[in-house]
VOGU-3710 file (C-alpha; in Angstrom, 3 decimals, decimal comma):
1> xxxxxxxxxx> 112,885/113,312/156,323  113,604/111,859/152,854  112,783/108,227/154,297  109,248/109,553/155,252  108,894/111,685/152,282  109,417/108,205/150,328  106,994/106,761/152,664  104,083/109,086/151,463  104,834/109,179/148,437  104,685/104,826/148,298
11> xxxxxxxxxx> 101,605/104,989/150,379  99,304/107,931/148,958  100,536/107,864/145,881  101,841/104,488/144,304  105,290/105,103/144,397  105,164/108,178/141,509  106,918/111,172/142,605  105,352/112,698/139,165  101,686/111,946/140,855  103,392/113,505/143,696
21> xxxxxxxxxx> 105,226/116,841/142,509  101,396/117,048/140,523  99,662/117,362/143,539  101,803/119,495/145,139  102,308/121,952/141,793  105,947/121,316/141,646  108,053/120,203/139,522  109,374/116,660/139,555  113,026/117,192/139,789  112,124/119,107/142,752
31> xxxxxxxxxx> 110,543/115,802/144,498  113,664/114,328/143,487  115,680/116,466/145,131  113,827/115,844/148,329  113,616/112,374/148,300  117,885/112,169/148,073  118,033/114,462/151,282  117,943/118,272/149,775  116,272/120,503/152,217  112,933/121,774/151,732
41> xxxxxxxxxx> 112,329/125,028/151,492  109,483/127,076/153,914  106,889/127,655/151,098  106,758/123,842/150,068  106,449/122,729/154,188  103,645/125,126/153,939  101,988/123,376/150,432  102,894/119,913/151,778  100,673/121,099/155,442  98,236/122,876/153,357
51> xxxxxxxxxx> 97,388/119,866/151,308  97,123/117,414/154,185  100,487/116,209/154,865  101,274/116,743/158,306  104,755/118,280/158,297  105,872/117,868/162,002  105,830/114,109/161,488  107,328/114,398/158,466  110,475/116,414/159,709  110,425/114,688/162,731
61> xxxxxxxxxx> 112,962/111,868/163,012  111,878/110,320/166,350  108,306/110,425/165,419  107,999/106,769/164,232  103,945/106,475/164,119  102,637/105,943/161,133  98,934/107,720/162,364  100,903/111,238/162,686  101,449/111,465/158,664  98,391/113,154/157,828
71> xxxxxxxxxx> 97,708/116,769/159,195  94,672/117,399/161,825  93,032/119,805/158,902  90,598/119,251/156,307  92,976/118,399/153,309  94,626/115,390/155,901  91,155/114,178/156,788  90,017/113,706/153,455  93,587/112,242/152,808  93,144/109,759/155,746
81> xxxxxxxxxx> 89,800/108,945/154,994  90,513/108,053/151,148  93,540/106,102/152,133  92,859/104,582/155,122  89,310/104,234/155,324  87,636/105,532/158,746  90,368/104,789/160,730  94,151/104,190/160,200  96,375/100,860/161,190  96,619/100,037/164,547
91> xxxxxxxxxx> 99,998/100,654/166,257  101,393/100,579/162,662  105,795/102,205/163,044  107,758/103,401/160,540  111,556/102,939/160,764  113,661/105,559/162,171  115,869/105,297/159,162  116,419/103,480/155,863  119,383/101,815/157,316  117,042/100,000/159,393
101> xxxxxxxxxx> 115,943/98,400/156,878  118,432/95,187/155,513  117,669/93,716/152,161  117,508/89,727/152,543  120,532/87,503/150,987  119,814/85,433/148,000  118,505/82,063/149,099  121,095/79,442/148,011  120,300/75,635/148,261  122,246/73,852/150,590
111> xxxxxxxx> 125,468/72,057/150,109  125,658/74,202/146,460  128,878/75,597/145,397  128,039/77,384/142,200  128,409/80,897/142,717  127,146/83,916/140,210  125,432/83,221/137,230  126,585/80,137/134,965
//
């Protein structure tokens, strides 16, 4: 859940989990806390569904479309709408997991053998 939670949190709201907690009413070490894997508790699921973020997607780890993040209720509408315009990308995945996702290698030029900086 903390991949996705970091997922919505990029997406909707830039990246701040300040802008985030904000929205929510909480406070921001309590984002923080979620994003590095704590559990959430009942009450915030409930905020998080009642302000448009659909929360079976979000604790869902085999649910890997993108178009399930927003909840079928007013708040996720309008959320969908401002974000996404009228519709939302087309066949658009998140990964499964972060480990999915590798960070490239430094490009070196070829036949150099300086390594690290000089």
């Amino acid at each position: 859940m903390d991949f996705k939670l970091r997922l919505v949190i990029n997406l909707v709201f830039g990246g701040s989990g300040a802008e985030f907690a904000e929205f929510l009413g909480v406070n921001v070490s309590t984002v923080h806390h979620w994003m590095n894997g704590r559990t959430v508790r009942s009450e915030y699921l409930a905020r998080l569904l009642q302000h448009g973020i659909n929360i079976n997607w979000l604790l869902d780890d085999t649910w890997t479309d993108i178009n399930g993040m927003f909840a079928d209720n007013a708040a996720g509408t309008a959320l969908r709408a401002t974000y996404f315009g009228q519709g939302t990308p087309q066949s658009a995945q998140v990964p499964t997991s972060a480990a999915t996702t590798t960070p490239a290698k430094p490009a070196t030029r070829k036949g150099s053998t300086k390594r690290g900086p000089a």
